[in-house]
C-alpha positions as CSV (number, residue, x, y, z in Angstrom):
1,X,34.8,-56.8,73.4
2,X,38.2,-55.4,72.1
3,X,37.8,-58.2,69.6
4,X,34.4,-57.7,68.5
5,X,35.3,-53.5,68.6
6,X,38.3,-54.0,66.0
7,X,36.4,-56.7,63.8
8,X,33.6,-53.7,63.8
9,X,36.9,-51.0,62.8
10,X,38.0,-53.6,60.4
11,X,34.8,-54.3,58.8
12,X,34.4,-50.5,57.8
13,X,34.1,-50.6,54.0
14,X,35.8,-47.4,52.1
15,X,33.8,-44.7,50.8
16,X,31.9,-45.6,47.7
17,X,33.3,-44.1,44.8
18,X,30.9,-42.1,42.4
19,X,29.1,-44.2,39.9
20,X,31.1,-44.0,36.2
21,X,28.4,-43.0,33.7
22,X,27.2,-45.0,31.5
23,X,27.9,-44.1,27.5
24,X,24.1,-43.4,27.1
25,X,24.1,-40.6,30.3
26,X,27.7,-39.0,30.1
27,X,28.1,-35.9,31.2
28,X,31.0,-34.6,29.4
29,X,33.1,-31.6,31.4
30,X,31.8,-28.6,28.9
31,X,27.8,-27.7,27.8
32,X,26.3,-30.0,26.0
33,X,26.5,-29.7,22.0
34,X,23.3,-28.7,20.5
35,X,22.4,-31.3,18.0
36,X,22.4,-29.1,14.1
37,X,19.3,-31.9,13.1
38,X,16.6,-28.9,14.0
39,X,18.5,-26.2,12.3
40,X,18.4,-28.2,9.2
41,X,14.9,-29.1,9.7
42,X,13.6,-25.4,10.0
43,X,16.0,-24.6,7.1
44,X,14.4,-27.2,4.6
45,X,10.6,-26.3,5.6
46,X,12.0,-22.4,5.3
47,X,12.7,-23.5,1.3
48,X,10.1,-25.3,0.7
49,X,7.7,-22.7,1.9
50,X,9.7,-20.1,0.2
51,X,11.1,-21.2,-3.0
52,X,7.7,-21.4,-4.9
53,X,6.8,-17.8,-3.5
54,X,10.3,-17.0,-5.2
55,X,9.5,-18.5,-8.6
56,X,5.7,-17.2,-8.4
57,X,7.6,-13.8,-8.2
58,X,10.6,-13.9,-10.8
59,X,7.6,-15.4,-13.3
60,X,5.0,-12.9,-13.1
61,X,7.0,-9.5,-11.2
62,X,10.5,-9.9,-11.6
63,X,10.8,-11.2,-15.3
64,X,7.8,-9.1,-16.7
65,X,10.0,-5.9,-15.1
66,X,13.2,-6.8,-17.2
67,X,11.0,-7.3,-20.3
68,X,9.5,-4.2,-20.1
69,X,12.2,-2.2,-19.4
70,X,14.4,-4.3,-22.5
71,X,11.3,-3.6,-24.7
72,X,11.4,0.1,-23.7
73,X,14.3,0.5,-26.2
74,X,12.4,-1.2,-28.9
75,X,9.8,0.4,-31.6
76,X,7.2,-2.7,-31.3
77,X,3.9,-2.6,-32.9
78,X,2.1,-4.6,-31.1
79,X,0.7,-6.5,-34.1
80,X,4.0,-6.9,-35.5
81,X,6.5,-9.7,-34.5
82,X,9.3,-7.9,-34.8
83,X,10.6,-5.5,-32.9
84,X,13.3,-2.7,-33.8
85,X,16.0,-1.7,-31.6
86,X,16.1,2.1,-31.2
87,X,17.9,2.7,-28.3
88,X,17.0,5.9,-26.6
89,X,14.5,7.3,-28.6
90,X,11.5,6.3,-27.4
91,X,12.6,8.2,-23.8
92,X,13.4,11.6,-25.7
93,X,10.2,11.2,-27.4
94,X,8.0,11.6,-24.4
95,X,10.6,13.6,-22.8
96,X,10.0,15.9,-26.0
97,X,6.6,16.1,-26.4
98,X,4.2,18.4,-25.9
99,X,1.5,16.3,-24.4
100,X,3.7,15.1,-21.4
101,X,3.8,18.0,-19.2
102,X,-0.2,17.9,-19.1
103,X,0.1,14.5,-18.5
104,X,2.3,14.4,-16.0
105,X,0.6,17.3,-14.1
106,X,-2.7,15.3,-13.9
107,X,-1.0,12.3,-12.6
108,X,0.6,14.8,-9.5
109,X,-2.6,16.3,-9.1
110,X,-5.0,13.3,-8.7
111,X,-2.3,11.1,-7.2
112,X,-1.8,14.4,-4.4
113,X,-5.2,15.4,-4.2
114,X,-6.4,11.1,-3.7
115,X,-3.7,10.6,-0.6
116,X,-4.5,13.6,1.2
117,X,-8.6,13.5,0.7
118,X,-8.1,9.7,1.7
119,X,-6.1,9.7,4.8
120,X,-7.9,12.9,5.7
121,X,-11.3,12.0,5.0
122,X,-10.6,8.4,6.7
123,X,-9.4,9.7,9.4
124,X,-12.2,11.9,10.3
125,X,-14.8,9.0,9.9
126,X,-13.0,6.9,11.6
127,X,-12.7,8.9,14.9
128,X,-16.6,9.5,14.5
129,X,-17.2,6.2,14.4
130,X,-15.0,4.6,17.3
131,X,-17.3,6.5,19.4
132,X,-20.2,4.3,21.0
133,X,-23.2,5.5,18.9
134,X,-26.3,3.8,17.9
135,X,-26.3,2.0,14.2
136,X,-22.2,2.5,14.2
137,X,-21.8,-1.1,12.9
138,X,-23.9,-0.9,10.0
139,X,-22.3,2.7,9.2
140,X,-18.9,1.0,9.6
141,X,-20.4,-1.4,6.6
142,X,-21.9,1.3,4.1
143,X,-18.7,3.2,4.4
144,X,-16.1,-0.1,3.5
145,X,-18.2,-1.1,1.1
146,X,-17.6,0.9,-1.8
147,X,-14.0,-0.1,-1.3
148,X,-14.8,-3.6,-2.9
149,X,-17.3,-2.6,-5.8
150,X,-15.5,-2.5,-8.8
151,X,-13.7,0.4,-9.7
152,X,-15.7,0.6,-13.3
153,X,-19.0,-0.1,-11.3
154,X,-18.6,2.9,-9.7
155,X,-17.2,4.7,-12.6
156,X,-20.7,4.3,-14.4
157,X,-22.5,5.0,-11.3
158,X,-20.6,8.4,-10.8
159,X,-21.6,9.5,-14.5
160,X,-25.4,9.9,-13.6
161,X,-24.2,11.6,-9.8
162,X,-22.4,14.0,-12.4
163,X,-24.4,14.6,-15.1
164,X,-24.6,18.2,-16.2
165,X,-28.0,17.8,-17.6
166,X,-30.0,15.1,-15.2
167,X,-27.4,14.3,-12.4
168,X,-27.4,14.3,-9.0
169,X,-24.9,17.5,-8.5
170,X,-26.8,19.4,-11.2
171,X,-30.3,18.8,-9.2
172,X,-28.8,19.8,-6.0
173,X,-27.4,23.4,-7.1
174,X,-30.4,23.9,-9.0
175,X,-32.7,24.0,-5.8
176,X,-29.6,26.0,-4.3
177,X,-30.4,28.3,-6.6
178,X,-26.6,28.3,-8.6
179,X,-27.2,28.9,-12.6
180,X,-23.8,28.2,-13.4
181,X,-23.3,24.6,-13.4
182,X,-19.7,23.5,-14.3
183,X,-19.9,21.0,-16.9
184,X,-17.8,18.2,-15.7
185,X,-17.2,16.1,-19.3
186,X,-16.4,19.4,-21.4
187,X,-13.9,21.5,-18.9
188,X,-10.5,19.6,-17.9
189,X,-10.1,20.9,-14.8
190,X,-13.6,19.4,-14.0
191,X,-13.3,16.6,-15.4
192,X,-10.4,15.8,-13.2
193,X,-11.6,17.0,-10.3
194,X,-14.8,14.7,-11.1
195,X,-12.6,11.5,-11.1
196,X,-10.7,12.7,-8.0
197,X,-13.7,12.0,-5.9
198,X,-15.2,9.4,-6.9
199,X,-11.8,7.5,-6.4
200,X,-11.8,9.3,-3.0
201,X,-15.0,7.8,-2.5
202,X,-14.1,4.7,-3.5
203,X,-11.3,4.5,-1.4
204,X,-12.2,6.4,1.7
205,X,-13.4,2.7,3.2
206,X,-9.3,1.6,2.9
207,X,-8.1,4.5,5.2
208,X,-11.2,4.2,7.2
209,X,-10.8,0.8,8.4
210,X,-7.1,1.1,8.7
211,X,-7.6,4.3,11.1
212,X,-10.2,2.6,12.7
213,X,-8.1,-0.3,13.7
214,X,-5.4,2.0,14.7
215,X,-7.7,4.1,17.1
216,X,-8.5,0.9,18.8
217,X,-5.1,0.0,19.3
218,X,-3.8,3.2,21.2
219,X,-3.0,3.7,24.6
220,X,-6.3,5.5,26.2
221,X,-3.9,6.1,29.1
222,X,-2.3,8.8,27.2
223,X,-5.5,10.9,26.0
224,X,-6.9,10.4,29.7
225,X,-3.7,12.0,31.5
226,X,-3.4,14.7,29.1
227,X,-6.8,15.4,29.6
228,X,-6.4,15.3,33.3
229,X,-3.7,18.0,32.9
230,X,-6.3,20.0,30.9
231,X,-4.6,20.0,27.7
232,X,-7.3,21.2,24.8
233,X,-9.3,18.8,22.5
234,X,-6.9,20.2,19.6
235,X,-3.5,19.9,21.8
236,X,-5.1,15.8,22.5
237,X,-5.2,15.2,18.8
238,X,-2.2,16.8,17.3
239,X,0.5,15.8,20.4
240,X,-1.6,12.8,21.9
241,X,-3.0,11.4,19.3
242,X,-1.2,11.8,15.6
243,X,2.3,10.6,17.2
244,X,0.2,7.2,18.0
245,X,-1.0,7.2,14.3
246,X,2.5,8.1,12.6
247,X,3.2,4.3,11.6
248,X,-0.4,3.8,10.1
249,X,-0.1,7.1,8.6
250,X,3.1,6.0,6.8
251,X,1.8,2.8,6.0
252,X,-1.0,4.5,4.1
253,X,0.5,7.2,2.9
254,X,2.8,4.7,0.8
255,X,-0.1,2.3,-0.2
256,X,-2.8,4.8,-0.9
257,X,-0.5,6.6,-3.2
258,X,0.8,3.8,-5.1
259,X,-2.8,2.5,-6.1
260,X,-3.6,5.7,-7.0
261,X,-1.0,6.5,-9.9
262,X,-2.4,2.9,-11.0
263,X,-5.7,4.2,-11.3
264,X,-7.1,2.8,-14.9
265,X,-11.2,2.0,-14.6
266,X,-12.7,4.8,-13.7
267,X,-10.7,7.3,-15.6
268,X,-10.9,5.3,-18.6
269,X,-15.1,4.9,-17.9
270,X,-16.1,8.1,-17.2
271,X,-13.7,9.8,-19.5
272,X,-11.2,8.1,-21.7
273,X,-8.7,10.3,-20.8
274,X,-9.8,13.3,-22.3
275,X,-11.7,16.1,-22.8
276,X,-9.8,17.6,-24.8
277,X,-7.3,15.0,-25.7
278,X,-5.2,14.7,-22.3
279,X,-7.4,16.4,-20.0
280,X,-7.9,13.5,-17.4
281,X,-5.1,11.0,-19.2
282,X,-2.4,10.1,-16.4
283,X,0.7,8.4,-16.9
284,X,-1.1,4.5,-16.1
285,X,-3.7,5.3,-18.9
286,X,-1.5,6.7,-21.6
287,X,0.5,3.3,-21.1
288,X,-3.1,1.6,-22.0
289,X,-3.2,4.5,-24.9
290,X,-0.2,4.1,-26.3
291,X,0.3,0.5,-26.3
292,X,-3.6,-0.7,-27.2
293,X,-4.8,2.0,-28.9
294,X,-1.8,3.4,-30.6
295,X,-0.6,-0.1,-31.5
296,X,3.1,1.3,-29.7
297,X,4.0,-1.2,-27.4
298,X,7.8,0.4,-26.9
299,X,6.2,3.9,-26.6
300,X,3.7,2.4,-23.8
301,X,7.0,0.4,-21.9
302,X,8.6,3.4,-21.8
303,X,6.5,5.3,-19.9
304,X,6.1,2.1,-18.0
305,X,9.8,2.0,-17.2
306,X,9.8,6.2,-16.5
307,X,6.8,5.6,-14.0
308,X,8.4,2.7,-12.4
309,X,11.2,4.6,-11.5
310,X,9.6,7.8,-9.6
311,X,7.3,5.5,-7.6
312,X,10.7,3.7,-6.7
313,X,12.5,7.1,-5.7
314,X,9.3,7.7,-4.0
315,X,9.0,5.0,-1.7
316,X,12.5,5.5,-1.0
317,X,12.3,8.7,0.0
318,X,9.2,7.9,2.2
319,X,11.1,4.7,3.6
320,X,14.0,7.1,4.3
321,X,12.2,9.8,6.1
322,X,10.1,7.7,8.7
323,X,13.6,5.7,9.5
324,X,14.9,8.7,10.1
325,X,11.8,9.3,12.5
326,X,12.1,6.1,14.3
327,X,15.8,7.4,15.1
């Protein structure tokens, strides 16, 4: 027995030692070194996507901005193949003339009068119709749709609506009983405020579907307890609702008023600028004056270059502002 016991003690093998890794599963002492091959991957598809986005935009933004702004200091007819160098004078021109101010006071008037009838109006319709009423789809449709007819389309359409002889406006405050009808393409101030709605029209299906999708994005939760604390419909909208909106509000604040200093078609349909020489002409259309008309292509980059550069400080300013807001 003792002899069989100590060949059983003998026999005892030694604790087996822990397998080496192999090359292919080492586990080295620190984490494990991420492998740059993905990085370089994402980087490459990054360029490729990107790089002919880049080049789309130095051709046909970037590069057309530097030529305007060199040609700006030029006297260029635009018949002509040569173009003078004049330096500054095409700048204290415009700054000089008499025409600018009136000019300059229509483009702040429809630009100001467009964003605020547009968000407001857009607004309005689109808080009507996120309600649950009968036909709301198809009123959803009538009211975008104007929004993709062509600007000049609705230009000529807008001309019978304000006829002072036959239009629609003119039949309407007859039966009212008005004998003084304005005469909206003899009198500038009518005149203006005749293109001013019809590019609110135009536009009111932008802001409305861009309000619309808002209003379907906010928290209900919100409006439901403040209504449960029995704050007013007025106190729901202005401290419930409109903090919600603030981001579209920017949004189209910013967009609405750059496309409307643009505004070209239905100015240059329904009045050519005038009457009276400048009384509907904004800064966009007396770039198309000057430089097409006039034959003064330097004259027209100018004023280019001079509009460029407030709807710059602009959208700085606004970019400024609702940072400051977020903080």
């Amino acid at each position: 027995m003792s002899t069989e016991n100590s060949k059983r003690v003998g026999s005892v093998s030694p604790p087996a030692s822990p397998p080496v890794p192999t090359k292919a599963g080492k586990n080295p002492a620190g984490p494990a070194k991420r492998s740059d091959r993905p990085d370089r991957a994402e980087g490459w598809l990054a360029a490729a996507l990107l790089i002919p986005n880049l080049i789309l935009l130095m051709v046909f933004t970037y590069r057309p901005l530097v030529d305007n702004i060199r040609l700006s200091f030029r006297d260029w007819n635009i018949s002509s193949p040569q173009a003078t160098f004049i330096g500054l004078a095409n700048y204290i021109e415009w700054f000089q003339a008499d025409s600018t101010v009136r000019i300059v006071l229509n483009t702040v008037i429809f630009t100001f009068a467009t964003v605020v009838g547009s968000l407001a109006l857009g607004l309005i319709m689109a808080m009507i119709l996120d309600q649950k009423l009968f036909g709301r789809n198809l009123v959803r449709s009538v009211v975008f749709a104007p929004y993709i007819i062509s600007g000049a389309a609705i230009g000529v359409a807008f001309q019978f609506v304000f006829d002072p002889s036959v239009g629609l406006i003119q039949d309407i405050m007859t039966r009212l009983g008005f004998t003084a009808i304005p005469d909206f393409y003899q009198n500038p101030n009518w005149a203006l405020f005749m293109v001013t709605v019809t590019y609110i029209w135009k536009n009111l299906g932008y802001t409305f579907v861009i309000y619309l999708a808002a209003l379907q994005a906010r928290r209900i939760d919100l409006d439901e307890a403040a209504e449960i604390d029995g704050a007013s419909p007025w106190r729901r909208f202005t401290k419930v609702l409109l903090p919600q909106l603030r981001p579209t509000t920017f949004f189209l604040s910013i967009t609405v008023l750059l496309n409307s200093m643009q505004v070209f078609d239905i100015i240059n349909v329904m009045t050519h600028g005038g009457p009276q020489g400048t009384g509907t002409t904004t800064m966009v259309y007396q770039i198309y004056q000057e430089t097409f008309v006039n034959s003064r292509a330097g004259y027209g980059a100018t004023v280019a270059t001079i509009m460029f550069l407030i709807l710059l400080v602009i959208t700085l300013l606004q970019v400024r502002v609702m940072d400051r807001d977020n903080q």
